[in-house]
N, C-alpha and C positions, 0 to 999 in steps of 0.2 A: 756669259755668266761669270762673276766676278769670283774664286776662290779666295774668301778671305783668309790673315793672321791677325795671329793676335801678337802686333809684336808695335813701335813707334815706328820702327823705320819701314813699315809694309803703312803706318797712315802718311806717313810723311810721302810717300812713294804716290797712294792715291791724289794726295793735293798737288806732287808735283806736276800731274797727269790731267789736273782738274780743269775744264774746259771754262770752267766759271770763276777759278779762281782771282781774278783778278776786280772782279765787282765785290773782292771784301771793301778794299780800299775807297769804294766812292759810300762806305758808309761810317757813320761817328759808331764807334765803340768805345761802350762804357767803362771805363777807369776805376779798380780798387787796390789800394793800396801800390799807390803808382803804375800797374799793370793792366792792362787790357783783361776784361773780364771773358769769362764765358760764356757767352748771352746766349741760353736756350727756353726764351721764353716766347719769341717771334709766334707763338700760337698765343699770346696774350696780346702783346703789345711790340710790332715789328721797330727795327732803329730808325733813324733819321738816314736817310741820303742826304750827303753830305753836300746836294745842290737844289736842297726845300729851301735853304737860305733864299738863294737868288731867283729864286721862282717867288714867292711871297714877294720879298723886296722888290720885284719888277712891278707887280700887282700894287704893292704900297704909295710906288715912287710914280705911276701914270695918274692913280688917285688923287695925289696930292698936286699933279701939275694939272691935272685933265678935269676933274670933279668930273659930276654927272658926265660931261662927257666920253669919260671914259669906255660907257658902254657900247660907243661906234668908235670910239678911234686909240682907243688903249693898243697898246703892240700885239695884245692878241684879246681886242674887243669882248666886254664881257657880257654885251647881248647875247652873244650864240657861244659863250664860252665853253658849256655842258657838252656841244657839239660835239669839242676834237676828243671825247672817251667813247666814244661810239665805237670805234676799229680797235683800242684797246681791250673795253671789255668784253667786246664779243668773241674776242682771239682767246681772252682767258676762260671763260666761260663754255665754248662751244657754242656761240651762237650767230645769227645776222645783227646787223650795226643798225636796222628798227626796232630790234628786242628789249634794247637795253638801255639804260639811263642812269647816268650817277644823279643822285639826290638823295637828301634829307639824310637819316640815322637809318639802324636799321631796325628797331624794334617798332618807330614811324613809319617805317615802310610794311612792314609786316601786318599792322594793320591795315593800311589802305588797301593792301593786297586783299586782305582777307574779306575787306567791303564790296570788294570783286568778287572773290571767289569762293566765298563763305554764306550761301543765301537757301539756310535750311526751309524747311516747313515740316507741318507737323509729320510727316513721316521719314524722308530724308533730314536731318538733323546732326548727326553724328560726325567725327573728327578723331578718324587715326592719328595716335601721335606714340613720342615716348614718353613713357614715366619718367621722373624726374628730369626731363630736359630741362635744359639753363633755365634758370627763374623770369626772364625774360620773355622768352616762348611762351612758357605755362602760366605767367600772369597774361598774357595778350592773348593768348585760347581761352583760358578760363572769362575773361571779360569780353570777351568777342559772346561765345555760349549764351552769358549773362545776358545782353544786350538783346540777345535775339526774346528772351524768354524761358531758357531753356537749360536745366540746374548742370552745371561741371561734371556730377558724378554719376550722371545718366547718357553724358551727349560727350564724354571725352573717354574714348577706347584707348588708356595707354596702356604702351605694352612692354613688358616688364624684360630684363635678363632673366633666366631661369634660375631660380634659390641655389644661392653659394656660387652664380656666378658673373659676369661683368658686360658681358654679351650679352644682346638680342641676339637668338636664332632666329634667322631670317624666314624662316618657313612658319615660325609665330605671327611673323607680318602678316604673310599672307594666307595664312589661315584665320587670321581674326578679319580680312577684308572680304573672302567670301562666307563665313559665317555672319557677316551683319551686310550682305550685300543690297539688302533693299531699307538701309535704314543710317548706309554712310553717304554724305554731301560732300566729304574732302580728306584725303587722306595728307597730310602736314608733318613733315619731319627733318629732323637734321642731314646733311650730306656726311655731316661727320661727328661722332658724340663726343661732346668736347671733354668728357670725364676718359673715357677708356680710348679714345682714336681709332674707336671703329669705324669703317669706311661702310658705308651703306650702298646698295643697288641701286643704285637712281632709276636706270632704265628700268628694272623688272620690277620697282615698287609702282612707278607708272603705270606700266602695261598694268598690274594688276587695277591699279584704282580706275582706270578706262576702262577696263573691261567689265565694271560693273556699274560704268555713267556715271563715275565721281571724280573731282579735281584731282592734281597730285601737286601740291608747293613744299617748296624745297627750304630749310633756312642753312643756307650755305657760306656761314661765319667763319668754321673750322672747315671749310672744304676749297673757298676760294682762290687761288694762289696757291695751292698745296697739292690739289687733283687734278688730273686730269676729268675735264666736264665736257659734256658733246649737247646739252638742255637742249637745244634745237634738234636736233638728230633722233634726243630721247623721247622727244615730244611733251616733256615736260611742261605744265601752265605756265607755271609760277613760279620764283625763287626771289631772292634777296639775302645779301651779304651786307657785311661791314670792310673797310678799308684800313683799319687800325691793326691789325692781323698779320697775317702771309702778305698784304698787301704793305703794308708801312709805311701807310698815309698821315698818320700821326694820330694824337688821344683825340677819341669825338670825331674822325675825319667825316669826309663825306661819304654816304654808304651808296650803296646801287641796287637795282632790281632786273631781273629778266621778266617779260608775260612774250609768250609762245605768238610768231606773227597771227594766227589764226584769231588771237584776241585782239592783240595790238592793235592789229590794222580795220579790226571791228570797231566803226564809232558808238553803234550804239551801246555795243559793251558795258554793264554799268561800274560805274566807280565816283569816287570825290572826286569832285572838280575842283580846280582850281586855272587863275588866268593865266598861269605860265604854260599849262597844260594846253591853251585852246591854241586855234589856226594860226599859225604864224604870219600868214598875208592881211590877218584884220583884228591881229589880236590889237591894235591901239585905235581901232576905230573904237573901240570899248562895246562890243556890242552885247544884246540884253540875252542873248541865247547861246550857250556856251556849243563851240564845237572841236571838237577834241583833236590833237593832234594823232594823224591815224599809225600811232608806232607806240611804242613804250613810251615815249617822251609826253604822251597826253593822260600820263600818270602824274603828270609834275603838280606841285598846287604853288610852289614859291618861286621866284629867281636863285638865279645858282649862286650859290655862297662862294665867293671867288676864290677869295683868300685860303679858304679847307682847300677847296677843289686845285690849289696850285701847287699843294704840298702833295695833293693826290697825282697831278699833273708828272711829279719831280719823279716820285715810286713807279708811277706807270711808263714811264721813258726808259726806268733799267731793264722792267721786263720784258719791254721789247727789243730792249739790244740783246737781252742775254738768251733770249728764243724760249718758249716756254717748255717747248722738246727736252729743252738741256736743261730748263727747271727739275721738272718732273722726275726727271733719270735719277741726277744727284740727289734729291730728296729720297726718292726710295735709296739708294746706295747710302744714304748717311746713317736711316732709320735701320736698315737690312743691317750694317759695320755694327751698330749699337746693339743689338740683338747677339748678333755672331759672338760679341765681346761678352755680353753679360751671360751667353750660354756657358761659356768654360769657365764664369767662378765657383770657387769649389763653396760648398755647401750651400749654394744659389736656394732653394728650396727653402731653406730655413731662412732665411735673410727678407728673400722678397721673390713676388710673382708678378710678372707681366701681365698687364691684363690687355693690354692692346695686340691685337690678333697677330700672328706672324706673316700669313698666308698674305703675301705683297699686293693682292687687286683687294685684302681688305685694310690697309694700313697708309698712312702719308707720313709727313714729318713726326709726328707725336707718337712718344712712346710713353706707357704712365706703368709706374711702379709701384706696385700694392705692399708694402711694407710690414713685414710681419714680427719684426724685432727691431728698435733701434730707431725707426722714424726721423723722430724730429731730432733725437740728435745727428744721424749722415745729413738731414739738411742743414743742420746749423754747420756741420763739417763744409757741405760743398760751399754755404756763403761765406765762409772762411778761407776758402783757397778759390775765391771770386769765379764761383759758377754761378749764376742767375738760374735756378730754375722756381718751379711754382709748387707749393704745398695746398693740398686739397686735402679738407677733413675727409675722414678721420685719420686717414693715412696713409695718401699719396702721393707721389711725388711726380710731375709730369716734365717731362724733359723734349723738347723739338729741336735738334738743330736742323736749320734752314738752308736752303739749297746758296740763298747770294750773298751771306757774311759768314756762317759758318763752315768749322773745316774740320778735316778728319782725325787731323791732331785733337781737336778740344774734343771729341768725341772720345781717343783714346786717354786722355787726360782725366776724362769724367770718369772713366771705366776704371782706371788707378786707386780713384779715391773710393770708389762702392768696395776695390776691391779689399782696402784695408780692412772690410766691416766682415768679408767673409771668409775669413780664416779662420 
């Protein structure tokens, strides 16, 4: 356990130390005012690896000599291109290389998911969730509800932080999954709330939704790349992420899904179909009965979008050199330094409140700060001395630095400038 200071040369000291530090360099960082900026925004929108270039360009440059072709004899064939993330994302994930599949978006995926694993009737019906998850979520539960028949504000149990505070208590979960235990079909929730950077129980929200015959799917946008995930181990159904994130596949990358082998490997399991989905030994006989690929991959409905998928290709090769053990570590030590720092500013209380948990098995990269004076002018201060971070009405300010470009110095650097507000 790390005794932190608050001093530059005890940050300087951890990054000399940093086992990671050397994958800042294979990424573009953002420029202002001639200077490298302080990018803590990677829980929005992760950088470029600075080798998406020539992964695209390989893809460009077989296209344009190969055409059609391409898809048997491109340098890395894009018939079976989706293949080689199989061992990638199952490493990040916590899961087996049948679980998993890059495709489509993620709010796409989310529903297809749910065309699996969302099939109320008139008594089971119901969909643990949280109140205000991303608009995303809550428009594709409330239209999934819709669909079945079945009104939003009778069939969606969200559940709330307790009045004046920022958290879900987790014993709320799961006392609203055994009080509605014969009337929930699936319990749906974030791995990580992308407002406060709570870290959620993935395992214990499962076991709780099993133990009363309900799903449990995950939406792991803010958890992918940033937690440690074991979905296989936890027995988790279902999940889906996005790649634009912790991952830094670029805007719109390609997104991915996990469904648990026990589904996977069930053909008759229902879901969309589609022909990418089906047999792979007769998928061009074209034939009239669709049979599913027996993994995650017979989730698929289109061909793999190449071009995303090579910039997804670029991001998921550093994470494998940099071992996710040594992801994981450095992110909490970035998020744990930033806490330590903002605990000794003097009148911290009046200034601003952390609403992101301290307690390390509930927190990742993300730390949000509840602004109680001063707001929008310390943001317009930090984009003036070229910190990126993100404002959230009515008045927060969420800050990640990231385990593979960010360093301990910009962490104490941020802490500088909050701290001129609280004197």
């Amino acid at each position: 356990m790390i005794s932190f200071e608050c001093s530059l040369a005890f940050a300087k000291k951890l990054d000399q130390e940093d086992p990671l530090r050397k994958y800042r360099k294979q990424f573009y960082i953002p420029r202002f005012k001639g200077k490298e900026t302080i990018y803590f925004t990677g829980n929005s929108l992760g950088l470029q690896p600075i080798t998406t270039r020539q992964y695209i360009l390989q893809e460009l440059e077989d296209w344009a000599k190969l055409g059609v072709e391409g898809h048997f004899h491109a340098r890395k064939p894009w018939m079976p291109y989706h293949e080689q993330f199989a061992r990638p994302l199952a490493t990040i994930v916590g899961a087996r290389e049948k679980e998993v599949v890059a495709m489509n978006q993620l709010t796409v995926n989310l529903h297809l998911l749910m065309a699996s694993f969302y099939r109320p009737n008139k008594k089971r019906f119901k969909i643990v969730c949280e109140a205000k998850a991303f608009p995303s979520d809550q428009y594709a539960l409330q239209s999934q509800v819709k669909l079945h028949g079945f009104d939003p504000k009778e069939a969606l149990l969200e559940i709330a932080p307790p009045p004046g505070e920022a958290n879900i208590d987790e014993e709320t979960i799961y006392q609203v999954i055994r009080e509605n235990k014969d009337s929930i079909s699936l319990v749906l929730l974030g791995g990580v709330n992308y407002y406060s950077g709570q870290v959620f129980n993935i395992q214990k929200i499962t076991e709780a939704a099993h133990a009363i015959g309900a799903y449990a799917g995950f939406d792991l946008a803010h958890a992918v790349g940033n937690i440690p995930l074991a979905l296989h181990r936890w027995n988790v159904d279902f999940a889906c992420w996005c790649s634009y994130k912790y991952l830094n596949s670029g805007p719109g990358g390609v997104a991915g899904i996990f469904i648990h082998e026990q589904h996977a490997t069930n053909k008759k399991f229902p879901r969309m179909a589609g022909w990418w989905g089906s047999n792979k030994k007769t998928r061009f006989a074209m034939p009239d009965e669709f049979d599913p690929i027996p993994s995650a991959e017979g989730w698929q409905l289109s061909n793999a979008p190449v071009l995303s998928m090579a910039a997804h290709k670029a991001a998921l090769d550093i994470f494998m050199q940099a071992g996710m053990k040594n992801i994981f570590e450095k992110g909490k030590l970035l998020s744990g330094f930033l806490l330590f720092l903002l605990a000794t500013l003097p009148n911290r209380d009046a200034l601003l409140e952390i609403i992101t948990p301290v307690k390390e098995h509930q927190r990742g990269c993300q730390v949000s700060l509840l602004m109680r004076k001063n707001g929008k002018e310390i943001f317009k201060q930090l984009q003036e001395n070229g910190v990126v971070a993100d404002w959230r009405e009515p008045n927060v300010i969420r800050i990640a630095p990231v385990p593979l470009y960010n360093t301990f110095e910009e962490v104490y650097r941020f802490y500088k400038i909050i701290e001129m507000y609280s004197r």
